[in-house]
VOSE-854505 format. One record per atom (N, C-alpha, C, O): x, y, z. Coordinates in steps of 0.2 Angstrom, whole numbers, padded with zeros to 4 digits, always signed. Atoms other than C-alpha are relative to their C-alpha. Layout:
! VOSE-854505
XYZ;...
//
This chain:
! VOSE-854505
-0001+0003-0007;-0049+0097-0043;-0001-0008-0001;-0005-0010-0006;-0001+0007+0003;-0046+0078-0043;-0007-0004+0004;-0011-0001+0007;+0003+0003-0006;-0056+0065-0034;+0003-0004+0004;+0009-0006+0003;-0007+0003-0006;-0050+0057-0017;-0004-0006-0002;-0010-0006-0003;+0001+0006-0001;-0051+0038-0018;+0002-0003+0007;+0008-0003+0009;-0003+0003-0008;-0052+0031+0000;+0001-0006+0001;+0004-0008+0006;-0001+0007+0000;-0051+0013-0003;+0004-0003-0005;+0003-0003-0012;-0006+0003+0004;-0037+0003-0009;-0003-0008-0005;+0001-0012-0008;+0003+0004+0004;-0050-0010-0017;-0002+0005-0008;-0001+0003-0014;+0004-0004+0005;-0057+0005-0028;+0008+0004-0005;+0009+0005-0010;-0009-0001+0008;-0037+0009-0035;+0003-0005-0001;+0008-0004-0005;-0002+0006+0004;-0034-0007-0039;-0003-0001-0007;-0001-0003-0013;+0006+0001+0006;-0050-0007-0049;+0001+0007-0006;-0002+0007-0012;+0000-0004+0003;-0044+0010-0056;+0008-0001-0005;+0010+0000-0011;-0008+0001+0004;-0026+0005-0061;-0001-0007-0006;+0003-0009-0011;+0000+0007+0003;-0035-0010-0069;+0000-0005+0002;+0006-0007+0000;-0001+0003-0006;-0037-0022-0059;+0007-0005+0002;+0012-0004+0001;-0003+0005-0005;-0028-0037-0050;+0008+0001-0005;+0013+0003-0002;-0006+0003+0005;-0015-0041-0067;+0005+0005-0002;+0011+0005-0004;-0002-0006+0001;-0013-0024-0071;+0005+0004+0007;+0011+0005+0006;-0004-0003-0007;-0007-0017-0051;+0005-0005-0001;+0010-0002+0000;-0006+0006+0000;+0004-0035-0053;+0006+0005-0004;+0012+0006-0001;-0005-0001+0003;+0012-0027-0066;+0004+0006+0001;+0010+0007+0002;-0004-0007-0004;+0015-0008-0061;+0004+0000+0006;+0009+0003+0006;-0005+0002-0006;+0023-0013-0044;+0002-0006-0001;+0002-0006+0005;-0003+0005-0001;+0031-0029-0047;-0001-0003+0004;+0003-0003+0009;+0002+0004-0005;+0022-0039-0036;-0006-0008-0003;-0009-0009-0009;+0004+0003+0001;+0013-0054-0035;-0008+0000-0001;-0011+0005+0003;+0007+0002-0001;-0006-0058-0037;-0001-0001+0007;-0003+0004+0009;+0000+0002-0007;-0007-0065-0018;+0001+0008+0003;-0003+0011+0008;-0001-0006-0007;+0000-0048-0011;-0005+0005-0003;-0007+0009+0001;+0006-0006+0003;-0014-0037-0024;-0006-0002+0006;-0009+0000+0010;+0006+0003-0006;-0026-0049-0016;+0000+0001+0007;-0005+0001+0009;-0003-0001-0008;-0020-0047+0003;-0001+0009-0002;-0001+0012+0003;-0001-0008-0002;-0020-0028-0001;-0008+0000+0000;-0011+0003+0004;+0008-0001-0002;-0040-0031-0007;-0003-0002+0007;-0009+0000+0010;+0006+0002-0008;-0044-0040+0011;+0000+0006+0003;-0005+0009+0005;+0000-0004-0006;-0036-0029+0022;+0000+0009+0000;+0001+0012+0004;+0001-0006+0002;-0040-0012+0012;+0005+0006+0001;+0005+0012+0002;-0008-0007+0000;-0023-0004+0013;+0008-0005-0005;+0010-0010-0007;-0005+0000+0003;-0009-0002+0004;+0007-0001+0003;+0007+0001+0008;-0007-0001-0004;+0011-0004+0009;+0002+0006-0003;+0001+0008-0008;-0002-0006-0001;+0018+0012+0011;+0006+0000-0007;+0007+0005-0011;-0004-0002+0008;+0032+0008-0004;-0002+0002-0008;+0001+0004-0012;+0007-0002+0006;+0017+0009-0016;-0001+0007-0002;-0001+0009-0008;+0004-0005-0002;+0012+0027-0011;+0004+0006-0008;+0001+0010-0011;-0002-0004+0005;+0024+0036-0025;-0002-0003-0007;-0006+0000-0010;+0005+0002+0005;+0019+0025-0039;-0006-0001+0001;-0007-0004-0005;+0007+0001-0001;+0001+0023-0035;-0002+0010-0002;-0005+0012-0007;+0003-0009+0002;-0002+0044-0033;+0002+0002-0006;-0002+0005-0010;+0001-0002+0005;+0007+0046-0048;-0004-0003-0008;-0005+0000-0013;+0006+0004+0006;-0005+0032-0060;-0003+0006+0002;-0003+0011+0000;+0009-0006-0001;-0018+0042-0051;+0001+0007-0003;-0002+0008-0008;-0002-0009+0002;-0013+0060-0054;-0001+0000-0009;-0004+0005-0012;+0001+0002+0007;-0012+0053-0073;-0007+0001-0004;-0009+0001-0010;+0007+0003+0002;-0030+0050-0072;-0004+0005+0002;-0009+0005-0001;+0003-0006-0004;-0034+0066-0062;-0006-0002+0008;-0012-0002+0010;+0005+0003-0005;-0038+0057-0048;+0007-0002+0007;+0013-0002+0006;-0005+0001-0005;-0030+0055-0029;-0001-0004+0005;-0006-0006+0005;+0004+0006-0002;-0032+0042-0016;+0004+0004+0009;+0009+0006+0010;+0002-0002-0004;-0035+0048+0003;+0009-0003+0005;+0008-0009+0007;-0004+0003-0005;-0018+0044+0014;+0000-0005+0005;+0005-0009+0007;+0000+0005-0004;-0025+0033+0025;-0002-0007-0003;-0003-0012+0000;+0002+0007+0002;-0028+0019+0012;+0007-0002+0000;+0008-0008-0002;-0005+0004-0001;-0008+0016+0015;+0000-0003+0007;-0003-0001+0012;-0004+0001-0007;+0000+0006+0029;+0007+0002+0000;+0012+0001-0003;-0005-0006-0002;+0011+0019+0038;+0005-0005+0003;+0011-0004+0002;-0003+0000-0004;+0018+0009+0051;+0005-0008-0001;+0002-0013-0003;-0004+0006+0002;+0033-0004+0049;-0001-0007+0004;-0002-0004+0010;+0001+0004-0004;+0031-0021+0058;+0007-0003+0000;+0011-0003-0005;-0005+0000-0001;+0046-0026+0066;+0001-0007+0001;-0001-0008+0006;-0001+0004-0002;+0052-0045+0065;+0000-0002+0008;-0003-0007+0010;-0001-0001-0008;+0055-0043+0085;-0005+0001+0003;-0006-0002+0008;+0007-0001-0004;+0039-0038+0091;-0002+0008-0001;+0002+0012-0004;+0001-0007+0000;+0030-0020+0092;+0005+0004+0006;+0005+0010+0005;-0005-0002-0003;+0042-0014+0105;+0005-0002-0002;+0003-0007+0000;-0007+0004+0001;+0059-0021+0100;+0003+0002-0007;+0000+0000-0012;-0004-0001+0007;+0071-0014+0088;+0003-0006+0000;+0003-0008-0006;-0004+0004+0001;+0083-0028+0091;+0000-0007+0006;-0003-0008+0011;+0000+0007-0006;+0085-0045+0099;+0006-0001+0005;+0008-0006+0008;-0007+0002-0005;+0100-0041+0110;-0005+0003+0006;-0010+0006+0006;+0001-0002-0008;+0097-0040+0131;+0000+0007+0000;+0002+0009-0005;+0000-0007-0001;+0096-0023+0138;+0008-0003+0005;+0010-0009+0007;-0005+0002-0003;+0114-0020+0146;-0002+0002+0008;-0008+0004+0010;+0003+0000-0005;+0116-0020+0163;-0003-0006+0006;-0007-0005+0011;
//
């Protein structure tokens, strides 16, 4: 049985930290770091990330992603057109 990693500080530290996660996602430094403040991951992460972990026999808790998309427009608003009418 694996172990569950609930915090997105403690799999960056498993992947190796900051230079290493840089490298696996193709990301900057600044967004590893914004992922250690706010203790969550981006949901495009989540297939590479479980499979490092799985490698290692280890699994990270669902809620260390961020599920919900943020919408240039606002949290109501898919689009910037008037309603008709």
């Amino acid at each position: 049985m694996s172990r569950q990693i609930t915090k997105a500080s403690d799999i960056i530290e498993v992947l190796g930290g900051t230079k290493a996660t840089c490298n696996l996602l193709g990301v900057t430094g600044q967004a590893v770091s914004h992922w250690r403040v706010s203790d969550l991951l981006p949901s495009h992460t989540y297939p590479i990330v479980q499979s490092e972990l799985m490698k290692r026999g280890l699994s990270a808790d669902l809620s260390v992603w961020r599920w919900d998309r943020r919408s240039k427009f606002g949290p109501d608003r898919k689009t910037n057109a008037s309603p008709a009418g």
